[in-house]
C-alpha positions as CSV (number, residue, x, y, z in Angstrom):
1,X,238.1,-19.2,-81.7
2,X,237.0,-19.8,-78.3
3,X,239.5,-22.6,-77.4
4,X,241.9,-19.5,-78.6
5,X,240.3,-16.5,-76.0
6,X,239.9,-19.3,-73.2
7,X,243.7,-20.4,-73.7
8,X,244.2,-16.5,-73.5
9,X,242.3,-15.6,-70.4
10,X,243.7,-18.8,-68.7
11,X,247.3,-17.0,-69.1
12,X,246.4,-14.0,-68.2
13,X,247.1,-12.4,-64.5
14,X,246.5,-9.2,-62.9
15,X,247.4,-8.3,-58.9
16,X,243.9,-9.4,-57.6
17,X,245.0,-12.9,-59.0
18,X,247.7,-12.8,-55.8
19,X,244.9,-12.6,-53.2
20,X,244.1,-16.1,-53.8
21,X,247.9,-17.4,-52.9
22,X,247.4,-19.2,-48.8
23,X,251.0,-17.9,-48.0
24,X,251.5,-14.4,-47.0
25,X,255.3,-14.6,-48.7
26,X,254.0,-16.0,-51.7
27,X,251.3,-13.5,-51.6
28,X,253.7,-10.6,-51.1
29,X,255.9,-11.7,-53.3
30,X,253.1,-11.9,-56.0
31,X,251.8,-8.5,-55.7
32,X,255.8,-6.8,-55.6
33,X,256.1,-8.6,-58.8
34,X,253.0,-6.7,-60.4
35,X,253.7,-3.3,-58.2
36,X,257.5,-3.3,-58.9
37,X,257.2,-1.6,-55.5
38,X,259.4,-3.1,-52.7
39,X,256.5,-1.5,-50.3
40,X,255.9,-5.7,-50.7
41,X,258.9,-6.8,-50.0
42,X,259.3,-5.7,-46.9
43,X,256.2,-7.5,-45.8
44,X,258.0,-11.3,-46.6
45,X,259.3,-12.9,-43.6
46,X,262.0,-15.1,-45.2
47,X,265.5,-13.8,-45.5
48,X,265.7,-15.8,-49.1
49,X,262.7,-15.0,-50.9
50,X,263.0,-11.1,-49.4
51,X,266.6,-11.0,-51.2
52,X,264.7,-12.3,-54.4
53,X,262.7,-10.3,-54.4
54,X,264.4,-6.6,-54.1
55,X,266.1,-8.0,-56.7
56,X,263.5,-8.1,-59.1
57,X,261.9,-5.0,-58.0
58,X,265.3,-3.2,-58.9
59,X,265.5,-5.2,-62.4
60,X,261.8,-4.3,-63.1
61,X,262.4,-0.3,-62.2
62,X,265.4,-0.2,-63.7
63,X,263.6,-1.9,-67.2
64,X,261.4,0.6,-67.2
65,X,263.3,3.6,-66.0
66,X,266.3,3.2,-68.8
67,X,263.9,1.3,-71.6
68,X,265.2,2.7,-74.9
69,X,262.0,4.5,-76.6
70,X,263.0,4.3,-80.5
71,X,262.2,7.6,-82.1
72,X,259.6,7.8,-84.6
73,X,261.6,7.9,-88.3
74,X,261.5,11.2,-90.6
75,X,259.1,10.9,-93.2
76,X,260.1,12.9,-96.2
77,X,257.2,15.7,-96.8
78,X,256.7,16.1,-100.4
79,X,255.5,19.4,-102.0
């Protein structure tokens, strides 16, 4: 059980975890994946990884702008 929650923890990754990245463009790039905000983006100095990234900042607002919520079904009340 511990192998299991260390395995877990190991995986997991929040936006202070990008702090620790040497290059600022990595580092940007990081914390715009986690944000979804391109406020990041426009702090990356390469013309390649900048296009990547608005790219995925669009394809993460667009996920959660137009994500499908699947409504909750009818139960049958019974009298």
């Amino acid at each position: 059980m511990v192998f299991l929650a260390s395995s877990f923890a190991v995986m997991a990754e929040d936006l202070s975890s990008c702090t620790l990245k040497t290059k600022p463009d990595e580092m940007n790039y990081c914390k715009a994946s986690f944000a979804g905000s391109a406020t990041f983006c426009d702090m990356i100095k390469n013309g390649e990884t900048k296009r990547d990234c608005y790219s995925m900042v669009i394809k993460i607002q667009r996920n959660n702008a137009y994500q499908v919520k699947k409504p909750e079904p009818k139960v049958a009340e019974k009298e």
